[in-house]
Phi, psi and omega in degrees: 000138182305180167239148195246134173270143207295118149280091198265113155217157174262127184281334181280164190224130160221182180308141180270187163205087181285001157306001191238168209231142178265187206250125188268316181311134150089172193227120188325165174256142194254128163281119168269132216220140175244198187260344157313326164303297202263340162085013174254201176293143173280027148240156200213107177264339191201168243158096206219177173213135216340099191313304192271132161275015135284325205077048176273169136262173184231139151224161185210158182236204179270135190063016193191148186192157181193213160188171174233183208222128151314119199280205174307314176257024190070011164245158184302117151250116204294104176274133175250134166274295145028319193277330210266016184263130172285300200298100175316308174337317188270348182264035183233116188225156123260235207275152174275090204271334168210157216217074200248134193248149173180113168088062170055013197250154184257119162259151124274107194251075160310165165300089170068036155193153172226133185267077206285165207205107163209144166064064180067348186221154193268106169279129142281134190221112196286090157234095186319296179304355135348077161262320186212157191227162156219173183242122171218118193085357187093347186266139156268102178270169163224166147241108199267146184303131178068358185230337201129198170263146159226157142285143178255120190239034227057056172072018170252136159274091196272124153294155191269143164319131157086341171334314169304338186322314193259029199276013182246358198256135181232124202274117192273344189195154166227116194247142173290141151218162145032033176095334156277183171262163189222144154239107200271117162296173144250328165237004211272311189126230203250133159228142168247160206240136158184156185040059121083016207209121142259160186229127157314138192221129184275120161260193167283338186220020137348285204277337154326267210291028180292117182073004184253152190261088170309106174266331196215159178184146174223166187252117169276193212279330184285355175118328200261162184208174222221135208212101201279133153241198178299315173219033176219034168052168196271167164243167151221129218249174164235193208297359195239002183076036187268158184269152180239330193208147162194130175216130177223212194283313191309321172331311203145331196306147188286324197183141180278010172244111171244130174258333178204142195239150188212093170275130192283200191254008144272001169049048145263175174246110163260141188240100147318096187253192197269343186228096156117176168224178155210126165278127188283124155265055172321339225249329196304165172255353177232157214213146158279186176180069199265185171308359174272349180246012180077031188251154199221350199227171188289133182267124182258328200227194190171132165189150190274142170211114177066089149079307178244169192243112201257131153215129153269151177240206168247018159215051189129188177224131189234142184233141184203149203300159167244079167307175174265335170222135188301101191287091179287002184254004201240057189339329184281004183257082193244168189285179204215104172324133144267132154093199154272178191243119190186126161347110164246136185259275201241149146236135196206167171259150175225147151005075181049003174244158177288090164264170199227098158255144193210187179267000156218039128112193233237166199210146175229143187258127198243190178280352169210019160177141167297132166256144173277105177301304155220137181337304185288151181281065200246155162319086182266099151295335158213196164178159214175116171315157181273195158257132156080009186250076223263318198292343185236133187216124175319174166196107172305113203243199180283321191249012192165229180227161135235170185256122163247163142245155176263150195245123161261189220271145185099342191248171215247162184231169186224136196254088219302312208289316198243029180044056147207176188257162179242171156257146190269138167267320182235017147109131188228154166282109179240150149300066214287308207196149180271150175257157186256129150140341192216157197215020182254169157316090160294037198282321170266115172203160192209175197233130155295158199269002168268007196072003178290103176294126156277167196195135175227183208152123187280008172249316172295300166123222188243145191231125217227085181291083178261146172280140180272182193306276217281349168068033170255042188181166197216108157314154162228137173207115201292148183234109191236202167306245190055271167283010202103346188232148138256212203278186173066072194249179179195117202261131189210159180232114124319060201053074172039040195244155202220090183246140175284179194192056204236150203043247158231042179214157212227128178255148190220174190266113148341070203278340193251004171246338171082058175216151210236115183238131222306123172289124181262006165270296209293314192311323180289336174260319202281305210072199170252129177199165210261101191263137177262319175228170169173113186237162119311096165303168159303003158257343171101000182285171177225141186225153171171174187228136181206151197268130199216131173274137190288141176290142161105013186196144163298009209286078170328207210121112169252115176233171184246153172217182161219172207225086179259113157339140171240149179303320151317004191030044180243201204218152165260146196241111175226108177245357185266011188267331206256011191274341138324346182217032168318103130102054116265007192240136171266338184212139191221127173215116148299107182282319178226216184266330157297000199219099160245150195274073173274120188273122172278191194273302157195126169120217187202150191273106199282117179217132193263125132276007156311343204251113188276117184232107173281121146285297206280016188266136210282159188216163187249182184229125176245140159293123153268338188182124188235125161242191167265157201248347202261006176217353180084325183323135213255128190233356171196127203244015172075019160216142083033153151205151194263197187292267162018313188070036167288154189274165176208168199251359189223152195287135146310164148248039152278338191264012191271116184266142186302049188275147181302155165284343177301336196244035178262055167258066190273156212230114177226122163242150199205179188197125163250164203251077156241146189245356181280122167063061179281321185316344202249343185289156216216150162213147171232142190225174199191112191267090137333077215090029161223323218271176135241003181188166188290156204258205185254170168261165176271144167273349170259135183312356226209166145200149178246102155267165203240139195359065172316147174271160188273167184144191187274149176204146198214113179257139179224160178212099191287167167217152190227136177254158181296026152242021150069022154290140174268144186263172144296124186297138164253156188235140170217146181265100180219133186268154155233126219245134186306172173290168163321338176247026165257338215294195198289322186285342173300272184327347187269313199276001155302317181311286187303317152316338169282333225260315177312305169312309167287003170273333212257339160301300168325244270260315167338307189300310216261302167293338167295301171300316157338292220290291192315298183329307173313318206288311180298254194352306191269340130344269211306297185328304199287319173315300200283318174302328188286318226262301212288342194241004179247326187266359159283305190306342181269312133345324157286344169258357169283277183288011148290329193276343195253323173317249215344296190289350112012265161296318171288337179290335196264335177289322186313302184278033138273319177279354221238339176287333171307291186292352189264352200261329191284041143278312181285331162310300178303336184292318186284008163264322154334129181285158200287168166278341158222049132301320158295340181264307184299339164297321185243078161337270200279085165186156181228164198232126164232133185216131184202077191305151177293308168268188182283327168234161173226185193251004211241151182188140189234124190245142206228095177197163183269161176224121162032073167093314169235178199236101180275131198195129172234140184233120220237143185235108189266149161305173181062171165209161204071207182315285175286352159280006154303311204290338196288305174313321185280346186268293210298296174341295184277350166276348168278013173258328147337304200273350187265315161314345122339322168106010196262139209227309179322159174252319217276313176276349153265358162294317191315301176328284170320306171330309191266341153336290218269296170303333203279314193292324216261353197044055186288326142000321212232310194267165142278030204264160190212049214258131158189241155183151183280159181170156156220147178213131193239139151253143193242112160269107176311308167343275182283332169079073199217119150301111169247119175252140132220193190195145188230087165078340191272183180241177165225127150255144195208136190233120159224157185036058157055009172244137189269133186222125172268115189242150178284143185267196158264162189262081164216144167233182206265127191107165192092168169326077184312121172269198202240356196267303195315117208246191161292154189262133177306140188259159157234161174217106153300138165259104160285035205256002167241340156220161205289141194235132151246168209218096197256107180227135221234148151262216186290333217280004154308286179281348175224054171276147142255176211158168166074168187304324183243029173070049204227150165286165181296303143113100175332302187293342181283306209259034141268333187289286186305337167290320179296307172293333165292329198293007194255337187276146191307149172290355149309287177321305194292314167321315197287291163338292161312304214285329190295309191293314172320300197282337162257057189353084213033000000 
């Protein structure tokens, strides 16, 4: 088999966006490829992403070139041109060191020949002296051995003026520069080719590639250009040849030899190496800073000051110059220990100076010595200016707050350790005092634009700090549900807004109800999620890390975002630049207004927003492969072709395949060609005539179905990348064709067998039915003698039955003339109404028995002076609670005729009244009644209640108060429970009181949508709203709601 040199392509293509620039600071991040990954040679000469504008590829070997073509079933098979040489002579070549396309036309260029390939047939092009060709512009240079540069010209090798300049130099690329040509050596340097004349050109990284060999070099979309070498790893230059990025194996790079560089149409880098590829994500707006800058430990904090760039870690604080642009060829500029190696939570500036808290407590950096601001070796976890205080600052401890101050120059500090003063020379941070009053782990607290220190804890909760006048002490006021939040918090200041972070929701704090009430901006862009930070730039932008579960998954995930201001000062949610660094990032500090400092496990992640990245620029999902699962045969190998016979991403319908129902076990596999984090891309998929809905996603590339039924089917599948980008779907068409004993000709001898069977049943049928005719007839004869004679006997019990019905109508309307006369009996027992109204001006009666006589009675009478009303429940309903009314009636008038006025001692009474008549002592009758009775003394102007199971409502100065009646009624069983009934006394004498006495029969109305009773609290509510309107009105009310039953 030849041997072919490795061709990594991509196929796909889309719009470029060449405006972006790479990124200097910090070392891009790399994707590594072995040759185990890609299933070729470790070695890779060239790198392309659709070669062809068909989507052909061109390849070539040793003694051999072609391309390649999709067969009948989509896969790239090798078509040889080679055949296509007239000349035997000419087909003895070596190897095809390059592949240059120019005016539509295919050079294939070997050692002294170049074999150009157009319009179906192969021109040989001759040169002994022939080593390497390039294309630039539709134009062909050589380089002939020992002579220099030529053109290739209408099949001719013309040299260029001045060309021998380069006949000892051997040239790896010809590059655009400013309208000129640029020329790459391998060892000579840089030449520019113009007016017909090259010139050797003096750069910035001369004394770089000064003993070094450029094997390979390209110009990016952007203008900069990129310079591979042999054993030194690449460079990248920007348009003046200043350097911006150099990487080699200590970066990340797979291997120090590139042999060939390709930036794809995400302006990314791919690097051909001598073990492997690699990919540059040059394009990303973020970079590392790892153990190549001397940082080894998790970054907690960060800040730029004068020039250099300070992070603290978790095993010190290291400091390095920050230039605006990053010298990378200058190995020595790594970060530089300051101080001990001890845990650090923040670095920040107070009033120009640099603090450091750390774990043994807090330390400022000067231009010639650190100072400890304090002594005792205590944990300082933060520390925050005071408002409108520049010289005084909080400092959060393990145990509590301290007070710092600024000393400015000239003035004196006192050394609590060793009692005597120093003089401050350029103004210091001392240690003024412990504030009193609070003793927990401050690690989280913030400050108010009032001084309030805030203070958090997922266990404790929020905490609200005020300082007293001399600022050594502390107030505490605990903030809970109570207040607005639940447990598990975290406290942060926001544009001086004091927000909060409990559950999965952000709160923010009220200073005039004094309560933390749901933030309706973040809750609303964010949703629900878990916030860890949430910081502010100097622009106002937010930053943060938050725990957000995925969709379509139980998948937790702690990641970063940012929340960017708008002119309308409302925010943009941008999270997807930052999903590459899902559940890594620890720390998040803005240094300046472009540039933030995310700290990671070690060392720290660099991210400019100046540097623009469409994450949304678009990509495909490719089918790779559909086989049968029951023979392993492969029925589509994953490329397309149009008419034309070009590849394509979509089916002819010629290419839609027809399967036997025998082969419906099918096997579909796929991919899409994204590479940041491919391993993380995810797909869901969905067979149109099997499926019902899209399936969730998945991490595997394949789905399999299991007996499909036959019809049309169309399988499709998407992909998603770790920026929660959706690809374009790819789709396949495909039939099933039912089994044999579906198909048409089945069915016709179904038909027909069927059609015979159903004459010979027909006719079966048809002789049957005769018999059955014959048989009903003489039925129907017989039915009807019966029938006729069953309807006399019925006629005759019809009229005994209508005598009967009769007779019950006339006893009904008699008992029923009985019962209309005792209802007027019972009325006339009613005390009159307006004997009542004239004693109780402002009152109404509402009485509206169910039945024609009731059990329900309302009694009415004066006594010495005062006014007795009773509102009475008889046990029964109708005729016997009528009769229970006339009993209950006439004994309250007995005892009230006595002279006896209190209600607790005439229920007491009634009671043993109501046993002695009914004799329950003797009988088993258990007959008896529920009331309530108020007597109103004027005088005093005192209600006196009881009550036997019924209740009294009464309303003054607009508040409703329910007093229980006891739980006895009058009558009934005697217990052992049964006390005497309790007296009560209302005053009306200061404010106007009304006063309500009810039996049940209101309140346990059914009624309403669901058919429910009506309910003592619905008919306090209704009594309440109501009670200030005349007692018409209130009669009317009640009687109306009585009447739609609520």
């Amino acid at each position: 088999m030849k041997n072919f040199f490795a061709i990594f392509s991509i196929l796909i293509l889309f719009p470029l966006f060449i405006d972006a620039q790479v990124k200097n600071k910090g070392i891009p991040f790399i994707i590594n490829y072995s040759s185990d990954d890609y299933k070729a040679s470790t070695q890779n000469w060239s790198i392309v992403q659709d070669i062809d504008k068909n989507g052909r590829i061109y390849v070539g070997a040793r003694g051999e070139f072609g391309y390649l073509k999709p067969d009948n079933i989509g896969d790239l098979t090798y078509v040889s041109l080679v055949d296509k040489i007239i000349d035997e002579n000419d087909k003895a070549f070596r190897d095809i060191g390059r592949i240059l396309i120019a005016n539509d036309e295919i050079y294939f260029v070997s050692l002294g020949k170049i074999f150009k390939y157009a319009k179906g047939t192969i021109e040989v092009i001759k040169n002994k002296k022939l080593r390497q060709a390039y294309e630039i512009d539709n134009r062909i240079f050589i380089k002939e051995n020992n002579k220099g540069v030529a053109e290739l010209v209408n099949g001719k090798f013309a040299p260029i003026p001045n060309g021998s300049i380069l006949k000892k130099s051997s040239i790896r690329a010809i590059l655009p520069y400013k309208g000129k040509y640029l020329f790459v050596t391998l060892k000579s340097g840089l030449f520019l080719y113009d007016n017909n004349k090259i010139t050797k050109i003096k750069t910035a990284i001369d004394y770089f590639l000064d003993g070094k060999k450029i094997i390979s070099s390209i110009q990016l979309k952007n203008g900069e250009y990129v310079f591979g070498m042999f054993s030194n790893g690449l460079l990248i230059t920007d348009k003046s040849f200043n350097p911006i990025q150099y990487l080699d194996t200590k970066k990340g790079l797979r291997n120090n030899q590139v042999y060939s560089v390709y930036q794809d149409n995400r302006l990314n880098i791919w690097l051909g190496l001598a073990n492997g590829i690699s990919e540059v994500l040059t394009s990303l707006p973020i970079s590392r800073f790892n153990e190549n800058y001397g940082l080894t430990d998790k970054v907690t904090s960060s800040i730029i000051f004068n020039d250099y760039l300070y992070v603290g870690t978790s095993a010190g604080t290291f400091s390095k110059n920050w230039p605006v642009l990053e010298d990378h060829l200058n190995l020595s500029k790594q970060f530089i220990k300051i101080g001990e190696p001890v845990q650090v939570f923040k670095i920040d500036t107070l009033n120009n100076k640099i603090l450091i808290a750390h774990g043994l407590g807090i330390t400022t950096i000067g231009a010639r010595k650190h100072n400890n601001v304090t002594l005792d070796k205590t944990v300082v976890y933060n520390f925050l200016n005071l408002v409108k205080e520049p010289t005084l600052a909080i400092a959060g401890t393990k145990n509590g707050l301290l007070l710092l101050e600024f000393k400015t120059k000239g003035q004196y500090k006192k050394h609590k350790k060793w009692k005597k003063k120093s003089k401050i020379i350029n103004g210091e941070w001392i240690f003024k005092q412990n504030i009193k009053g609070f003793k927990e782990n401050c690690r989280h607290i913030q400050i108010d634009d009032s001084n309030n220190i805030w203070f958090s804890s997922k266990t404790k909760g929020i905490a609200k700090l005020t300082l007293n006048k001399d600022l050594d002490s502390v107030s505490v006021s605990w903030h809970s549900t109570e207040k607005g939040i639940p447990s598990g918090n975290k406290v942060f200041n926001i544009s001086n807004r004091i927000i909060v972070n409990a559950g999965k929701n952000l709160y923010c704090y009220n200073p005039k109800s004094d309560v933390f009430e749901l933030d309706t901006v973040f809750n609303k862009i964010l949703g629900d999620v878990e916030i860890e930070l949430f910081i502010e730039d100097y622009l106002g932008n937010i930053w943060f890390k938050q725990k957000r579960t995925l969709k379509g998954s139980n998948t937790d995930v702690y990641e970063m975002g940012e929340l960017i201001k708008q002119e309308d000062n409302g925010y943009y949610l941008n999270r997807t630049s930052f999903y590459r660094l899902r559940n890594k990032v620890h720390s998040i500090a803005p240094v300046s207004d472009n540039e933030i400092i995310i700290g990671s496990e070690k060392g720290f992640v660099h991210y400019d927003s100046k540097i623009k990245k469409d994450h949304y620029q678009p990509y495909y999902t490719l089918l790779r492969e559909v086989k049968f699962v029951s023979n392993d045969s492969i029925i589509f190998a994953g490329t397309n072709t149009d008419i034309s016979g070009a590849t394509s991403l979509s089916q002819l319908e010629s290419q839609v395949k027809t399967i036997p129902f025998s082969l419906n076990n099918i096997r579909f596999s796929f991919s899409a060609p994204f590479f940041d984090k491919s391993k993380k891309t995810k797909f869901k998929y969905f067979l149109d005539g099997n499926d019902k809905s899209w399936s969730d996603w998945k991490d595997e590339n394949y789905k399999e179905y299991s007996n499909l039924k036959e019809g049309d089917y169309v399988f499709r599948v998407t992909a998603k990348n770790i920026y929660e980008v959706e690809s374009i779907e790819a789709t396949y068409d495909f039939t099933i064709l039912p089994p044999w004993y579906r198909t048409i000709w089945a069915i016709i001898l179904y038909v027909l067998a069927a059609g015979f069977s159903i004459l010979g049943i027909v006719r079966l049928s048809v002789r049957r039915l005769r018999k059955q005719k014959e048989y009903l007839e003489m039925v129907v004869k017989e039915r009807t003698a019966e029938i006729n004679q069953a309807k006399e006997e019925i006629e005759a019990t019809n009229e005994m039955l209508q005598e009967s019905n009769e007779q019950i109508n006339a006893k009904n309307k008699s008992i029923t003339a009985s019962i209309t006369y005792a209802k007027r009996i019972q009325e006339a027992m009613l005390p009159i109404r307006e004997n009542i109204s004239r004693s109780l001006e402002k009152s109404f009666i509402l009485f509206k028995p169910r039945d024609i006589v009731s059990g329900d009675f309302y009694w009415f009478a004066e006594k010495n002076g005062k006014t007795i009303i009773a509102a009475v429940d008889c046990t029964g309903h109708g005729v016997p609670g009528a009769f229970m009314s006339m009993i209950g009636s006439e004994i309250l008038t007995t005892i009230i005729g006595q002279g006896i006025t209190q209600p607790s001692i005439i229920l007491d009474l009634k009671n043993k009244y109501v046993h002695k008549a009914l004799k329950q002592d003797k009988t088993d009758n258990q007959d008896g009644m529920d009331m309530t009775i108020c007597t109103i003394d004027r005088e005093s102007k005192i209600v006196e209640f009881a009550g036997a199971k019924n209740p009294l409502v009464y309303i003054q100065n607009g508040e409703l108060f329910y007093i229980k009646g006891d739980k006895q009624s009058i009558g009934g069983r005697k217990t052992s429970k049964d006390k005497p009934f309790v007296n009560h006394e209302i005053s009306y004498a200061e404010h106007e009181t009304y006063f309500y006495t009810f039996s049940d029969g209101f309140q346990d109305q059914f009624g309403g949508p669901n058919n429910r009773k009506y309910m003592i609290k619905r008919m306090k509510n209704l009594i309440l709203q109501h009670h200030l309107k005349n007692m018409d009105e209130q009669q009317k009310i009640l009687k109306k709601k009585r009447n739609l039953l609520w």
